[in-house]
N, C-alpha and C positions, 0 to 999 in steps of 0.2 A: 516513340513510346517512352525511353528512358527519360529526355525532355518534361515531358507532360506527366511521370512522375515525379519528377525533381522539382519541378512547379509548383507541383500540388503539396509536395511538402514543405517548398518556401513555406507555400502561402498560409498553411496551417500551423505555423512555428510563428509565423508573423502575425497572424491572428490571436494563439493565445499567448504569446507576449503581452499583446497591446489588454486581452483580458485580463491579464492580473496587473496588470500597470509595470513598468520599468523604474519606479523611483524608489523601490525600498531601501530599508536601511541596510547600512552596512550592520556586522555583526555586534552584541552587547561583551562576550567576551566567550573564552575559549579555555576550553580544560581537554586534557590529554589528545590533542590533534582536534577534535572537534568544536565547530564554532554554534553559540546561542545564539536565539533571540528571545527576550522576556514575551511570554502571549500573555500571560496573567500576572501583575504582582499580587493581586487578593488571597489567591491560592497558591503560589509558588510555583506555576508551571513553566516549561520556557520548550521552545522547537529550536529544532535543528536546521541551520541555515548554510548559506556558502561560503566557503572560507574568501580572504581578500575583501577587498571594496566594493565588491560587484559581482554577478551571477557569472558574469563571462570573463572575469580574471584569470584567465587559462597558464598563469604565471604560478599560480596558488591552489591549485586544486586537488581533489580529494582523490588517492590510488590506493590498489590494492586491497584487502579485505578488511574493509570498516565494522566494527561493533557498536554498535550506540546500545549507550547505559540505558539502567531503568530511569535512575536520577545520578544527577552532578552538583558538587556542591561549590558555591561560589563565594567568597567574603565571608565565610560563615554562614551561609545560608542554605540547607539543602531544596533543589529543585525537581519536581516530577516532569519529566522526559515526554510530553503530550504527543507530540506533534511532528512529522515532518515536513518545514516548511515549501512555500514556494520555491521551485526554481535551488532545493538547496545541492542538487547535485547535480547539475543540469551544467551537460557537456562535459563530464568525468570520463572522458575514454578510458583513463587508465585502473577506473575502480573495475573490479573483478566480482567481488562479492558486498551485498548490504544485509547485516542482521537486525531487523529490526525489534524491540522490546516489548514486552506485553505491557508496558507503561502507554504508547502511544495508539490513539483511537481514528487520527488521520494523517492520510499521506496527498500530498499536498499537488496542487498544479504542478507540472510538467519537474516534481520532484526529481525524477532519476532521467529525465527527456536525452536522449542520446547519448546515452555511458551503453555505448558500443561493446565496452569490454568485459560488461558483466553477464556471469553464467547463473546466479543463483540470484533468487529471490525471497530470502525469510521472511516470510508476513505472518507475524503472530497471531493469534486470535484475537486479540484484545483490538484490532483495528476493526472501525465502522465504514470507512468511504477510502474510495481508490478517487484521487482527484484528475482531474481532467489535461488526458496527455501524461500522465504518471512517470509513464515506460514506453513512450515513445521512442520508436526508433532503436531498441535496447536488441540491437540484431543477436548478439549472442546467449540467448533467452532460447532453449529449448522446450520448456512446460513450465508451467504457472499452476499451482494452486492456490487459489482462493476460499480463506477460511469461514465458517460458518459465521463466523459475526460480522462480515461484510455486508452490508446491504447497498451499496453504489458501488458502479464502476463508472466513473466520469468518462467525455466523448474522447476517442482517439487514446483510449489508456495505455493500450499496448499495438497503436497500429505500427503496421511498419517493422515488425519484431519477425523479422523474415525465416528465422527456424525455428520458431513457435512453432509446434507439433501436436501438442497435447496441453487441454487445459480441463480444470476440473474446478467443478463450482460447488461451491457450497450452499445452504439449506434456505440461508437468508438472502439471497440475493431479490430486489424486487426492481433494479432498474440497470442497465446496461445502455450505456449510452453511445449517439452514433457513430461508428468509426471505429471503437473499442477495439475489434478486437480485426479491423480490418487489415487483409492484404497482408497475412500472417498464413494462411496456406495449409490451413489445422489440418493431423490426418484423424483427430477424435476428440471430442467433447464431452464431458461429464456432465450432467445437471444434477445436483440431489436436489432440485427448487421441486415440491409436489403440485403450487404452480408455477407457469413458464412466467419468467421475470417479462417484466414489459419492456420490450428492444426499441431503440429510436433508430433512425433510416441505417442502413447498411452497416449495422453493429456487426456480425461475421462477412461482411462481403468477400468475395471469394474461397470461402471455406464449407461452402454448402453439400461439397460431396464426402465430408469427412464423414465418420459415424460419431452419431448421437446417443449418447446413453442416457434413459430419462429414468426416472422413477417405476416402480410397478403400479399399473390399472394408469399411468398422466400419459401415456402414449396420444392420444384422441388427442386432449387438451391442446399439447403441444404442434401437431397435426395443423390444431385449426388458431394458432397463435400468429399473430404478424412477428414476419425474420422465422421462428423456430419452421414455419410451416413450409422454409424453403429447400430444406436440410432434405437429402434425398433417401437416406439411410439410418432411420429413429430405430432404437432397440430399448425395450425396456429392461431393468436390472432389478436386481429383487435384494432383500436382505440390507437397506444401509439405511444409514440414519444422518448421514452428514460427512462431516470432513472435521475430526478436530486435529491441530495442529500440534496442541499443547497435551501432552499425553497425563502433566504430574502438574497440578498448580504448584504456583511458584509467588513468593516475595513480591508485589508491582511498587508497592507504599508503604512507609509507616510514619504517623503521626502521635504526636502524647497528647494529654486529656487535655492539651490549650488548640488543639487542629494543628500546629507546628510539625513542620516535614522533620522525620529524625535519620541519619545516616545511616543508623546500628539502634540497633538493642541497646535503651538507655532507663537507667534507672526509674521506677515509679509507671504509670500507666502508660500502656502499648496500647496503639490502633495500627492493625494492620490490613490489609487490602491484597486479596489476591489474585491470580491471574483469569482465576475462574467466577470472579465476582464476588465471592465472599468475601466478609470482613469478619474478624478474631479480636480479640482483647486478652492480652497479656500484663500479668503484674509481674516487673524484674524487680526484684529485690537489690541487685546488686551491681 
């Protein structure tokens, strides 16, 4: 049995390898331990990639409790913090922790794939897609919340994360893809989704006897869902509205009246951008 999983995990680390391709670039440059990649010059944005020449330069990798900014500023340029790219922590045993920023909207293929060592996962609101293979393999992962602004979890996000216990979904979820959240051994699952997200094949495979907390009157719904309909033990919860993450908006951007990223409060017109979606206008005087 052990065999035939260890196979099966070859063979799905080998598979999305060869999905995102192995010929990316190495990094554009690097501010306080962390390494870029330019995604956008038109807007200034840039992701977070893997330190060294290669994803599996296991000479150069990322430990310990990482903070990734909202923005970085580079030759004079400041850059908004979009993205977590491919592959950019993938095989980090030694990271512990990732905070992620409410600047970045996605986290990338097999982003955090086997960093074994991490306990926590900060996923800000401000993210839209969990990419495929994420959190793979990230055994020391006890529970996962997933905030309301997510609307994908890519296939195999978090399979394999064998003390996954408890996860808890937020409002927008509408796909969950297959493998996600397999052979993780949940003993309780949250949905605040009023409808059940659409599951591809064996999205919780063996966590069916866990308890399910749905929504109040989505009990049925879920019942007669493909994947939710296998769950042996559905309880409805009353009273919630979601999962927010981000209790107090916060700073994401600021630009002046030419669209120009600004580090600080600088003299003349402010755009600012916040964690909660709104945008503000300020005039500094000084």
């Amino acid at each position: 049995m052990k065999n035939l999983i260890f196979l099966s995990k070859a063979f799905v680390t080998i598979v999305a390898m060869l999905s995102i391709g192995l010929s990316a670039s190495a990094h554009d440059f690097e501010a306080d331990g962390i390494y870029y990649n330019f995604s956008n010059s038109s807007n200034n944005t840039v992701k977070v990639t893997y330190r060294g020449d290669s994803y599996d330069d296991y000479s150069n990798e990322y430990y310990g409790a990482v903070s990734i900014p909202n923005s970085v500023t580079h030759n004079g340029i400041t850059y908004s913090v979009t993205e977590i790219g491919n592959l950019a922590f993938y095989g980090c045993y030694g990271l512990t922790e990732a905070t992620i920023p409410n600047s970045v909207t996605t986290i990338g293929n097999n982003a955090f794939m086997e960093c074994t060592g991490m306990t926590v996962i900060n996923i800000s609101n401000s993210v839209t897609s969990i990419g495929n293979y994420a959190f793979y393999n990230c055994s020391g992962l006890t529970e996962v919340t997933i905030p309301n602004s997510v609307t994908k979890i890519g296939d195999g996000a978090f399979q394999y994360c064998y003390k996954l216990t408890e996860v808890t979904i937020g409002n927008s979820i509408t796909y969950i893809g297959r493998y996600a959240f397999a052979y993780c051994y949940l003993d309780s699952v949250t949905s605040y989704c009023e409808t059940p997200p659409i599951c591809d094949y064996c999205a919780f495979g063996g966590s069916f006897s866990a308890l399910l907390n749905v929504p109040e009157g989505t009990k049925d719904a879920y019942v007669n869902a493909y994947e939710w309909r296998n769950f042996t033990n559905i309880t409805e919860i009353a009273g919630v509205e979601g999962i927010e993450i981000d209790k107090k908006a916060i700073e994401v951007v600021r630009y002046d009246i030419y669209g120009r990223l600004l580090s600080e409060p600088t003299k003349g017109l402010n755009i600012v951008k916040y964690s909660d979606g709104t945008t503000k206008k300020f005039i500094i005087k000084n």
